[in-house]
LUMNU-510849 format. One record per residue (C-alpha): residue number from 1; x negated, z, y. Coordinates in nm, 4 decimals, always signed. Layout:
! residues N
+-------+----------+----------+----------+
| lumpa |       xx |       zz |       yy |
+-------+----------+----------+----------+
|   NUM |        X |        Z |        Y |
...
+-------+----------+----------+----------+
END
This chain:
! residues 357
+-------+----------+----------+----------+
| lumpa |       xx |       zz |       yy |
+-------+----------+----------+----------+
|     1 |  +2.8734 |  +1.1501 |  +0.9839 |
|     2 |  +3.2116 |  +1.2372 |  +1.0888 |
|     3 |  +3.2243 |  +1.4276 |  +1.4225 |
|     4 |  +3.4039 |  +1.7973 |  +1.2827 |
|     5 |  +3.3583 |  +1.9696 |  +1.6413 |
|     6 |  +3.6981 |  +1.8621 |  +1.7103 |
|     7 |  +4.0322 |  +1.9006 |  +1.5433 |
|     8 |  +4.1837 |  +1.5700 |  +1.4539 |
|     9 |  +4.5361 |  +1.5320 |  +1.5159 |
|    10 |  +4.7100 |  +1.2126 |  +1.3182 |
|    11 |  +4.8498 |  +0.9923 |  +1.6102 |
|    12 |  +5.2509 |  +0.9877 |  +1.6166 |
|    13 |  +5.4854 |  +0.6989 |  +1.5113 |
|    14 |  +5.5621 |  +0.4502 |  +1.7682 |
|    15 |  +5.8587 |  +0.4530 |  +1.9424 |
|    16 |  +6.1344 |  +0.2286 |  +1.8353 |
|    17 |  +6.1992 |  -0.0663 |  +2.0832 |
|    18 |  +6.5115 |  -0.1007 |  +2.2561 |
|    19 |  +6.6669 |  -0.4489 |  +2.2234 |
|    20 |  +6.9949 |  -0.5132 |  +2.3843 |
|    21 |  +7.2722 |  -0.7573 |  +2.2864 |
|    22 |  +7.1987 |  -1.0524 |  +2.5516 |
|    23 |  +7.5208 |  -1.2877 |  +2.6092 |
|    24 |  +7.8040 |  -1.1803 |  +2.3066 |
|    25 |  +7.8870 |  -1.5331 |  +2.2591 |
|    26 |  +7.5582 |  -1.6637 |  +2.2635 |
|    27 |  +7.3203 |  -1.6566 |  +1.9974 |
|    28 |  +7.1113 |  -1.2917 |  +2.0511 |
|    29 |  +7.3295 |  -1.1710 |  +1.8119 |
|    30 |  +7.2026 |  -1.4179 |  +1.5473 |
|    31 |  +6.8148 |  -1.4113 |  +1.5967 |
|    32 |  +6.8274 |  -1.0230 |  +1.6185 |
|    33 |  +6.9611 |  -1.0389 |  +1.2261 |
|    34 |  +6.6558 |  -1.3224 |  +1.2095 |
|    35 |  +6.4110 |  -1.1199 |  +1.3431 |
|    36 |  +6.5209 |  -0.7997 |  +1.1722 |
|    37 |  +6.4900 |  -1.0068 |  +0.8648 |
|    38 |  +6.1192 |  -1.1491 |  +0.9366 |
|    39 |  +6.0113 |  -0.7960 |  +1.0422 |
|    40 |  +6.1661 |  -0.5467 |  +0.8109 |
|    41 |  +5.8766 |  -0.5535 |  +0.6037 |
|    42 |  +5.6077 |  -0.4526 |  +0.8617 |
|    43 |  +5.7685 |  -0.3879 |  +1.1826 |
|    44 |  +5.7738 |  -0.3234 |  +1.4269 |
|    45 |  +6.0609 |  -0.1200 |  +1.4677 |
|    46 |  +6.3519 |  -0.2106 |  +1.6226 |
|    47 |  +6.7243 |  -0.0608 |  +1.6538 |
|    48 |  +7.0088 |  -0.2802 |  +1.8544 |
|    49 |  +7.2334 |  -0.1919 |  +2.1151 |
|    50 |  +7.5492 |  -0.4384 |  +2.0238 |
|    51 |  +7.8481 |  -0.4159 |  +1.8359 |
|    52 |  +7.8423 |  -0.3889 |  +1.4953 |
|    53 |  +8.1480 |  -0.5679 |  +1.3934 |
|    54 |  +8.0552 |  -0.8822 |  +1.5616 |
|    55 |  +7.6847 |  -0.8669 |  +1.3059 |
|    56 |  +7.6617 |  -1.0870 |  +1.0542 |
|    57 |  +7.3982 |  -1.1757 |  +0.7949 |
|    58 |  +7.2188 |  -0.8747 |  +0.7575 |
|    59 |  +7.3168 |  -0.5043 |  +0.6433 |
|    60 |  +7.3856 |  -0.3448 |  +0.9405 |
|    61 |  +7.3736 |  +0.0178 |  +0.9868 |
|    62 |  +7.5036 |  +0.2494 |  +1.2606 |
|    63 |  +7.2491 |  +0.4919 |  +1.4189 |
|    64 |  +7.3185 |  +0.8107 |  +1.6877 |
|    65 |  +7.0263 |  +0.8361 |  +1.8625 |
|    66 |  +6.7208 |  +0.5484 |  +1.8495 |
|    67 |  +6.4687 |  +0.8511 |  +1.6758 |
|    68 |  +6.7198 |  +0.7496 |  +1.3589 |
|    69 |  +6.5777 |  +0.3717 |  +1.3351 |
|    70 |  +6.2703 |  +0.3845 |  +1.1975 |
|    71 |  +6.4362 |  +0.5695 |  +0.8708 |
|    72 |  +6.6779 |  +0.2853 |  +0.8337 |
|    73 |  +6.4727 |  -0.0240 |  +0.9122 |
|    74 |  +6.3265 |  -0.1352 |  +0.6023 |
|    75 |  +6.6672 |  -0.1195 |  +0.4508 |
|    76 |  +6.9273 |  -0.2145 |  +0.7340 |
|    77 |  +6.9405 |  -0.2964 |  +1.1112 |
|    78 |  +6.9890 |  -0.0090 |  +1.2972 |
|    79 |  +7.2436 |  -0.0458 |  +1.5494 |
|    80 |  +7.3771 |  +0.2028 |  +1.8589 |
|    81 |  +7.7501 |  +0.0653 |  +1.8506 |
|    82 |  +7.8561 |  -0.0247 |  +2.1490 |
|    83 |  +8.2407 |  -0.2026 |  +2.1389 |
|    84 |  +8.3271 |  -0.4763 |  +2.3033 |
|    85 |  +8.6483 |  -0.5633 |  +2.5253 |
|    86 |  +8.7193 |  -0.8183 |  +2.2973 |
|    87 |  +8.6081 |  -1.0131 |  +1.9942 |
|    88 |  +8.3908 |  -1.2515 |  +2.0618 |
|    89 |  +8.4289 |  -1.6315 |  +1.9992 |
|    90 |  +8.0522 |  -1.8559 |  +1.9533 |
|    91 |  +8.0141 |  -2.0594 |  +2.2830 |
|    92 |  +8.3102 |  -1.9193 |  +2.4758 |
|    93 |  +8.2154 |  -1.7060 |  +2.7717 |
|    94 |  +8.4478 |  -1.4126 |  +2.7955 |
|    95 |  +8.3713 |  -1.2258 |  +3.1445 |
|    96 |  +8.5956 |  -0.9032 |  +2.9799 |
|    97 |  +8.2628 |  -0.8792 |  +2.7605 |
|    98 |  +8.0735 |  -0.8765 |  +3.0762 |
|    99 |  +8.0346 |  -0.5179 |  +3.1214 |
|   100 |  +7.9287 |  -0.4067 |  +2.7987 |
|   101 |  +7.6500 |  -0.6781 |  +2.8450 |
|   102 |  +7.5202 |  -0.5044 |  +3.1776 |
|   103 |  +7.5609 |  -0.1524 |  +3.0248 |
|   104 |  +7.3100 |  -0.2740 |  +2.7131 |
|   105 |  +7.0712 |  -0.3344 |  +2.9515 |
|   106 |  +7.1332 |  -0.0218 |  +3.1533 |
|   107 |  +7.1007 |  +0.1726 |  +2.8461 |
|   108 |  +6.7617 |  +0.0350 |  +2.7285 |
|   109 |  +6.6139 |  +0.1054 |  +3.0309 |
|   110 |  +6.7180 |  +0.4687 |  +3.0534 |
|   111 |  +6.6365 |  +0.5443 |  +2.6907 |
|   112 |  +6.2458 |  +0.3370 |  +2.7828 |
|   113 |  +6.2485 |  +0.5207 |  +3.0966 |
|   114 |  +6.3435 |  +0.8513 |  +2.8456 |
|   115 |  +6.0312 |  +0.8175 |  +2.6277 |
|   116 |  +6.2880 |  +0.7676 |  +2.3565 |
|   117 |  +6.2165 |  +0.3521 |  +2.3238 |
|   118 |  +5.8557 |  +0.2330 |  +2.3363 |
|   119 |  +5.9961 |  -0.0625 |  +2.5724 |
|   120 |  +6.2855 |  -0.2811 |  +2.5888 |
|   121 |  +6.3596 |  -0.6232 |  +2.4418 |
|   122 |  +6.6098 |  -0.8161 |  +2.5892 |
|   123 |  +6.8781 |  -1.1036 |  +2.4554 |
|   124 |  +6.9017 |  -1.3720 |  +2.6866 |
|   125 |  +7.2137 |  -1.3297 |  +2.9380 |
|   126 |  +7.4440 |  -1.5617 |  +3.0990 |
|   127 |  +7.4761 |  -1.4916 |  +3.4715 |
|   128 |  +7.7753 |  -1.6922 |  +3.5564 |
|   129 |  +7.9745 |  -1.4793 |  +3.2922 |
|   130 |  +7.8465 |  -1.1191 |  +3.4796 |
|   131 |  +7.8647 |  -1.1906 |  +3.8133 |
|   132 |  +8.2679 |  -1.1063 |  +3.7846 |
|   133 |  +8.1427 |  -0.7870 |  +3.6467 |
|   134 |  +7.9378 |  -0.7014 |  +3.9861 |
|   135 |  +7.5895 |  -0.8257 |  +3.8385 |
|   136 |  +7.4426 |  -0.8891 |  +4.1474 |
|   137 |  +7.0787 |  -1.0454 |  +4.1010 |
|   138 |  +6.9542 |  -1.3632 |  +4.0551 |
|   139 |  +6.8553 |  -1.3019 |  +3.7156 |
|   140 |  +6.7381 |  -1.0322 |  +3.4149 |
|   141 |  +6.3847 |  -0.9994 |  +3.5969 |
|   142 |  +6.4980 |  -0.9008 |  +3.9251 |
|   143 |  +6.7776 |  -0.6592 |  +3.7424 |
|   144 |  +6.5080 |  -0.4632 |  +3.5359 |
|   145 |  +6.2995 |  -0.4154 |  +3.8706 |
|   146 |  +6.6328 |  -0.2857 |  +4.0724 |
|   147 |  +6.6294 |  -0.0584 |  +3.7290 |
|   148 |  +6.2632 |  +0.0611 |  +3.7028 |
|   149 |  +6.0517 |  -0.1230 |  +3.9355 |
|   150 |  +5.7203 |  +0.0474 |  +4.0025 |
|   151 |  +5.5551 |  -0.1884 |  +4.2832 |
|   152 |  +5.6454 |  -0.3959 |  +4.6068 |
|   153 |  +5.7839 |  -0.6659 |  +4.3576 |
|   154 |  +5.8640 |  -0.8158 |  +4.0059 |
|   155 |  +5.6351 |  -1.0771 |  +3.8463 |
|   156 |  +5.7641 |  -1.2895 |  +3.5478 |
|   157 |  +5.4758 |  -1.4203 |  +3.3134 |
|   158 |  +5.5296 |  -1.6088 |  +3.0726 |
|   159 |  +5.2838 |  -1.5909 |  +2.7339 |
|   160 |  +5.2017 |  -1.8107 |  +2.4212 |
|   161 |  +4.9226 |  -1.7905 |  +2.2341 |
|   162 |  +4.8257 |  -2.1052 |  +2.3878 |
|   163 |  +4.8433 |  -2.0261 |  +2.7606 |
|   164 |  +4.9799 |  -1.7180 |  +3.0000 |
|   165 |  +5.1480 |  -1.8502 |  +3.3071 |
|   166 |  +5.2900 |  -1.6747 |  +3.6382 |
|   167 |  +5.5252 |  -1.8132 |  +3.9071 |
|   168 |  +5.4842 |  -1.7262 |  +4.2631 |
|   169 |  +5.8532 |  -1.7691 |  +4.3488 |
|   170 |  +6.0940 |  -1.7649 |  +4.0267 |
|   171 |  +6.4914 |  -1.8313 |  +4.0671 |
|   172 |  +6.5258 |  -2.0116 |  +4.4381 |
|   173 |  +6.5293 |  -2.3947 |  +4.4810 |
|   174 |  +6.2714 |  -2.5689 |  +4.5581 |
|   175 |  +6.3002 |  -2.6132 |  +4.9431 |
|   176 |  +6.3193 |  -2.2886 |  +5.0073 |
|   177 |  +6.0731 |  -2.1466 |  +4.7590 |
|   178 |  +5.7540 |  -2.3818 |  +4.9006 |
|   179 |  +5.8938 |  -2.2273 |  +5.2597 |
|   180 |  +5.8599 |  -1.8901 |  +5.1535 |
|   181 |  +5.4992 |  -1.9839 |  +5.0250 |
|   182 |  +5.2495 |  -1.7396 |  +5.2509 |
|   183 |  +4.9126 |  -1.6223 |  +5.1720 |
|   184 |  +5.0344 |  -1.2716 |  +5.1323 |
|   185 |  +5.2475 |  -1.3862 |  +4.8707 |
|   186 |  +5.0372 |  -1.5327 |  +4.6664 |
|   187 |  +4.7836 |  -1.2592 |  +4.6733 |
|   188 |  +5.0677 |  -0.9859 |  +4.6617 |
|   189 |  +5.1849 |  -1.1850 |  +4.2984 |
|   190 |  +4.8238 |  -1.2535 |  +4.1873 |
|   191 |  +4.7122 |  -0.8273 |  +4.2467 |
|   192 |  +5.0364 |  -0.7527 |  +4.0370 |
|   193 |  +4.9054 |  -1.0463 |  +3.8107 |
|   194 |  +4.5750 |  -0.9088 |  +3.7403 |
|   195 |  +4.6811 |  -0.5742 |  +3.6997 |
|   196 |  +4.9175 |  -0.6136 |  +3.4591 |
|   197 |  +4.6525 |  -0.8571 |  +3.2365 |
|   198 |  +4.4413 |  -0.5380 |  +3.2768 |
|   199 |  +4.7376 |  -0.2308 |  +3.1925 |
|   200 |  +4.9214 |  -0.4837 |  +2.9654 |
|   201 |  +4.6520 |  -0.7096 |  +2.7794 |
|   202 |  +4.4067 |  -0.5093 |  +2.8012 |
|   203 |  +4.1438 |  -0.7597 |  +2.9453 |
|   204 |  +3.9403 |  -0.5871 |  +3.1825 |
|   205 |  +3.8279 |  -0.8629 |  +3.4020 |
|   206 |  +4.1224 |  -1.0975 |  +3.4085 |
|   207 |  +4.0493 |  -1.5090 |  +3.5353 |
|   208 |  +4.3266 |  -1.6118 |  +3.7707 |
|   209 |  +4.3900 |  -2.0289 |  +3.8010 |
|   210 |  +4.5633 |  -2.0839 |  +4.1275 |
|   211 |  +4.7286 |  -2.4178 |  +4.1240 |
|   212 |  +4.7625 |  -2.6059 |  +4.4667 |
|   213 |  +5.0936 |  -2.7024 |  +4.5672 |
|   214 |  +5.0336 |  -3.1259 |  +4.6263 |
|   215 |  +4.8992 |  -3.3750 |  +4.4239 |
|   216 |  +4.5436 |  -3.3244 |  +4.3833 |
|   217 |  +4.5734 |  -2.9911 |  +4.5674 |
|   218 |  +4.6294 |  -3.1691 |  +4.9084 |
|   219 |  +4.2505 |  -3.3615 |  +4.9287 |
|   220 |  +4.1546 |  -3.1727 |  +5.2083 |
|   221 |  +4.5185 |  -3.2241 |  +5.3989 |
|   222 |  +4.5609 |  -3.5748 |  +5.3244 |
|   223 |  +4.8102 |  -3.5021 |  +5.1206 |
|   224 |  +4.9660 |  -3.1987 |  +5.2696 |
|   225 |  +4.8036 |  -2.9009 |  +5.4470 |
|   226 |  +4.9501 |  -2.6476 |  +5.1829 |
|   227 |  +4.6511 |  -2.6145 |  +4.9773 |
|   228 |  +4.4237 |  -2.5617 |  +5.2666 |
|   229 |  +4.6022 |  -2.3573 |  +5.5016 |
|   230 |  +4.8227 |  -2.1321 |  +5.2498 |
|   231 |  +4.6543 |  -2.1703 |  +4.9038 |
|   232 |  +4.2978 |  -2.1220 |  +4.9794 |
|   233 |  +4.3087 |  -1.8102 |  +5.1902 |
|   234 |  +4.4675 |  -1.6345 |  +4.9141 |
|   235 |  +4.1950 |  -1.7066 |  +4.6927 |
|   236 |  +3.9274 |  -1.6576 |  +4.9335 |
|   237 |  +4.0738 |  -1.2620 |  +4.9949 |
|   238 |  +4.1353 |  -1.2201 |  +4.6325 |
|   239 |  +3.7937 |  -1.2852 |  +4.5463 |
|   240 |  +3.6972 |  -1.0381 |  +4.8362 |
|   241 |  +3.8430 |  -0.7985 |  +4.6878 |
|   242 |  +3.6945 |  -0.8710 |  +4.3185 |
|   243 |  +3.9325 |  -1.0521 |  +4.1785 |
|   244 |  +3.8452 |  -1.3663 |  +3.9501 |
|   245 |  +4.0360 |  -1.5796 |  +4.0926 |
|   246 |  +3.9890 |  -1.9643 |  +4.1431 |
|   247 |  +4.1724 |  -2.2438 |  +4.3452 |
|   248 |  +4.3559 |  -2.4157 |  +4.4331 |
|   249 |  +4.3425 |  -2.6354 |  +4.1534 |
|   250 |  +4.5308 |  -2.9967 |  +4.1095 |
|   251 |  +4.8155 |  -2.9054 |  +3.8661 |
|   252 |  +4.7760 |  -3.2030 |  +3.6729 |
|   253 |  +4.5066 |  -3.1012 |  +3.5249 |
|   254 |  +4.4550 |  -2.7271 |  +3.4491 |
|   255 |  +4.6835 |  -2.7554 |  +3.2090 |
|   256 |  +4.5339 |  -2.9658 |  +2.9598 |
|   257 |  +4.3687 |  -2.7728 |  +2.6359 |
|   258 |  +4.0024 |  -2.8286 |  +2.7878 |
|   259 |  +4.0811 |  -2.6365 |  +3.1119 |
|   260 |  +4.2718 |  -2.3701 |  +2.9292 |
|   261 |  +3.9861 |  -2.1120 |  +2.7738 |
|   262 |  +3.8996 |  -2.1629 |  +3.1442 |
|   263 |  +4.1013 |  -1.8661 |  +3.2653 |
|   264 |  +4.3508 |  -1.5698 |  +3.1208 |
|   265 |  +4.6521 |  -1.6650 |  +3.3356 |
|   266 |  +4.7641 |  -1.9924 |  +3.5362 |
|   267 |  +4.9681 |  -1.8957 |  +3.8806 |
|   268 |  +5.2170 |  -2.1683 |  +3.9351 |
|   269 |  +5.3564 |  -2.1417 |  +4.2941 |
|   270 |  +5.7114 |  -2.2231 |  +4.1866 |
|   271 |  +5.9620 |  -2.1963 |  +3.8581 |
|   272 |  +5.8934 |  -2.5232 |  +3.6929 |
|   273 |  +5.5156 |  -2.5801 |  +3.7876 |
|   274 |  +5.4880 |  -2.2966 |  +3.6072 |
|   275 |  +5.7319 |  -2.2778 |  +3.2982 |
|   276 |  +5.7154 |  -2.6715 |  +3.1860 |
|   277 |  +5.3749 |  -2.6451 |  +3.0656 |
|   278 |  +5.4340 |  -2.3434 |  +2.8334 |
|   279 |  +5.7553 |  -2.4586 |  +2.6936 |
|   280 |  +5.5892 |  -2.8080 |  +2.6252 |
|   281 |  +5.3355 |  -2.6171 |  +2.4620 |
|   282 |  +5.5449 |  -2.3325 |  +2.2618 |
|   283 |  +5.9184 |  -2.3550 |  +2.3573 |
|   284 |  +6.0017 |  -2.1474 |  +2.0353 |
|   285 |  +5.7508 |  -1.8886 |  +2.0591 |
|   286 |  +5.6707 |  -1.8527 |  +2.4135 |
|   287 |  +5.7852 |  -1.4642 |  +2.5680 |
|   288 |  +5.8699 |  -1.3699 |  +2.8886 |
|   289 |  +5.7149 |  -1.0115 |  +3.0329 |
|   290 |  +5.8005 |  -0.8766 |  +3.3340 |
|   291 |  +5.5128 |  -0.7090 |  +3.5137 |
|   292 |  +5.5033 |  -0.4187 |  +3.7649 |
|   293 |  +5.8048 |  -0.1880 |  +3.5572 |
|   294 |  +5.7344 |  +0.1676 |  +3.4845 |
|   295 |  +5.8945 |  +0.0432 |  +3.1450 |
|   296 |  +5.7576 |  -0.2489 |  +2.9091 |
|   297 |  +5.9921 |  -0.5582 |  +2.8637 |
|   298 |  +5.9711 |  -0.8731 |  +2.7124 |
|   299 |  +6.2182 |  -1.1218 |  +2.5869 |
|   300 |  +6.2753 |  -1.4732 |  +2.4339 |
|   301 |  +6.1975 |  -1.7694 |  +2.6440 |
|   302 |  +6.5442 |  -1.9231 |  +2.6213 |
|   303 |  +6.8397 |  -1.8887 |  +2.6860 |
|   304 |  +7.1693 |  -1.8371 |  +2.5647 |
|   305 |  +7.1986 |  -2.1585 |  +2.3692 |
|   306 |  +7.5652 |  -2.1240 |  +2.4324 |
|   307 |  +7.6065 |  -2.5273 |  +2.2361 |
|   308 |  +7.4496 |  -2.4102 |  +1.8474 |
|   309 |  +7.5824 |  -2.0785 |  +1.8719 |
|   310 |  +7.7652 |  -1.9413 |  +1.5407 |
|   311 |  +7.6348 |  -2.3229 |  +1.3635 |
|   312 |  +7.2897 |  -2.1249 |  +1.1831 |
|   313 |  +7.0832 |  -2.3243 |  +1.3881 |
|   314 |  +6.9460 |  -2.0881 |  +1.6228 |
|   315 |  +6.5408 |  -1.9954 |  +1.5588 |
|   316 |  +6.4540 |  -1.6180 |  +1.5939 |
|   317 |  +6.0864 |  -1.7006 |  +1.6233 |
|   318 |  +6.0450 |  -1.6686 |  +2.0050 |
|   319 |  +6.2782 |  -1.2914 |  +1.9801 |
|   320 |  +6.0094 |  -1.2176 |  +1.6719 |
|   321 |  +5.6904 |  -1.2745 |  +1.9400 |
|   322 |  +5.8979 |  -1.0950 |  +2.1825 |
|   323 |  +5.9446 |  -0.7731 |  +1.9863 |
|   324 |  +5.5831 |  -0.8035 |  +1.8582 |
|   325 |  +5.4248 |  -0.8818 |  +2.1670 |
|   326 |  +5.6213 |  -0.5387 |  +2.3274 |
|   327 |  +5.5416 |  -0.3357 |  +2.0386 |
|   328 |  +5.1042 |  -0.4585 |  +2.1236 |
|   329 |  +5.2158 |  -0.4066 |  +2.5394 |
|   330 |  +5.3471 |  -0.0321 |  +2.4098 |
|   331 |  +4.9984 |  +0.0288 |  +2.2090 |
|   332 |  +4.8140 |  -0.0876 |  +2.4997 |
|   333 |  +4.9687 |  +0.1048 |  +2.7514 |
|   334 |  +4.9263 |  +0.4314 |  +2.5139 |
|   335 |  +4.4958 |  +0.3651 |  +2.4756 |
|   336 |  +4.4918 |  +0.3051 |  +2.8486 |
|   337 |  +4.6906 |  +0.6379 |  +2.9189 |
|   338 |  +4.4211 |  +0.8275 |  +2.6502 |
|   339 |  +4.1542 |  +0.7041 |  +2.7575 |
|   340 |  +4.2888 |  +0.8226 |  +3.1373 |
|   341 |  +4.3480 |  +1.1500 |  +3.0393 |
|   342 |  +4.0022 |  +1.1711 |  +2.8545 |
|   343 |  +3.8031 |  +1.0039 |  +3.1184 |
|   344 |  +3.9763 |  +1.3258 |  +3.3495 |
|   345 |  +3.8889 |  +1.5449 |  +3.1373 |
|   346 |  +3.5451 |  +1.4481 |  +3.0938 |
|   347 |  +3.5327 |  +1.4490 |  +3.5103 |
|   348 |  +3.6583 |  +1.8399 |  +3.4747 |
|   349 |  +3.3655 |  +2.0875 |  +3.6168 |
|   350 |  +3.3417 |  +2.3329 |  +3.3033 |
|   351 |  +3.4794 |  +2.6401 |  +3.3915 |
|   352 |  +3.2715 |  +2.9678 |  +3.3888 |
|   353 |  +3.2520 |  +3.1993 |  +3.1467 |
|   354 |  +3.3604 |  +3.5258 |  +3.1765 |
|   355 |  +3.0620 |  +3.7862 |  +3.2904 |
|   356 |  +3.0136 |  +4.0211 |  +2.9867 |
|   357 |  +3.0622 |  +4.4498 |  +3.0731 |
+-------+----------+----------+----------+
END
């Protein structure tokens, strides 16, 4: 029997998501018309920030504000027009473009940060061609968190339906990202890790799979002293703190499709330990979320594929996980914030009734 001691209120419309232009002469502006085709039928919701001159392939129509998208969606891709310096040739970098690339992202943010996008989707970007322009960060990750961090740092994970992966240290080289390897680290990156899975994924008890650092995680310093001396204290206080975590673990072998169901995320210590197993697994639909942002964020995991743009050969399918996998981070982050406010209001002492007179 339906419960009538309480009004029920139909829940509101998502949000549109933000998704901003990436690289001009790249190929973001192809895959959003591809994705806009695949998802016009059943969303989610999407509007642009781009220009609409440069769109091709799709009916494009201009919007004011992003609360104007979901009206036009099924027929058109909405698009906040945003001109460019100057027209824009496939698989020529233009740096006077540059600007209007870092103002897209700016944009998104502010309108996520707003409560006016339910997150932000990004086009991949070409950071030689913005660092004229002032961009001053390693990449789109560390950008977002200058823009809306909410924690100590940034954490890139990347997911496929296949396997969920974090690095430790992201856009360094090598030598210097195994020096900056510390215990703290890793447990500062895995806390962000499993709270994220939690906020994010909504898995309430996430499984953390620590690789080691040397073949066969070290054998007990024979093969380095990483694993023992840097590795396994991390674990040992993350699991002190009640944290599933587990490691370190040889690298050559949690990857492989019986070890996977093992755990919800793999922790790589560095960028490729990390990122060659997904995209050998899912290179076209693998998405990249950036944990610990007051905002959500995902994007494609590629890049600008400056060589095939304007040719037809670019694939929208990892921008279509990307939007779809924000639009389920958006939903999730909306139960957790009901069930909050509920579980606070349940914890409220009842207040007392006025004496009659």
């Amino acid at each position: 029997m339906m419960d009538t001691s309480r009004p029920v209120h139909p829940s509101p419309a998502p949000l549109p998501l933000a998704l901003t232009m990436g690289e001009p002469a790249g190929i973001g502006g192809e895959i959003a018309v591809g994705a806009w085709q695949a998802l016009r039928g059943s969303g989610p919701v999407f509007f642009l920030i781009d220009d609409a001159e440069r769109l091709a392939g799709a009916p494009v129509r201009r919007i004011e504000a992003p609360e104007q998208a979901a009206a036009v969606f099924a027929t058109a891709l909405p698009v906040l027009h945003r001109p460019l310096a100057r027209p824009t040739v496939p698989g020529r970098l233009d740096p006077a473009n540059a600007p209007a690339v870092i103002a897209a992202i700016d944009e998104a943010v502010a309108l996520a940060l707003a409560g006016r996008a339910a997150g932000v989707v990004t086009n991949p970007i070409q950071k030689s061609a913005l660092y004229a322009a002032g961009f001053a960060h390693p990449g789109h990750t560390e950008y977002l968190f200058a823009l809306a961090g909410a924690g100590p740092a940034p954490v890139m994970l990347l997911a496929c339906p296949e396997l969920r992966v974090v690095p430790v240290t992201i856009h360094e080289p090598l030598r210097q990202a195994i020096a900056r390897l510390t215990p703290a680290l890793i447990v500062e990156v895995a806390r962000l890790t499993a709270a994220g899975l939690r906020q994010d994924f909504g898995i309430a008890a996430p499984r953390l799979a620590i690789a080691g650092l040397n073949p066969h995680a070290g054998e007990d310093g024979t093969l380095g002293t990483e694993d023992r001396d840097i590795v396994a204290p991390a674990v040992a206080t993350l699991r002190a703190e009640g944290i599933d975590a587990r490691g370190p673990i040889p690298p050559d072998t949690m990857f492989t499709a019986k070890a996977r169901p093992g755990y919800d995320v793999a922790i790589g210590l560095y960028h490729d330990q990390a990122l060659i197993p997904i995209k050998t697994l899912d290179v076209a639909g693998g998405v990249n979320v950036t944990l610990g942002l007051r905002i959500v964020r995902t994007s494609p995991d590629h890049g600008t594929a400056l060589d095939i743009a304007g040719t037809g050969q670019a694939d929208p399918g990892s921008l279509i996980a990307a939007i779809r996998l924000a639009a389920e981070i958006a939903a999730n982050r909306r139960r957790l914030e009901v069930d909050n406010q509920a579980g606070h209001l349940a914890e409220r002492p009842a207040e007392p009734r006025n004496a009659a007179r």
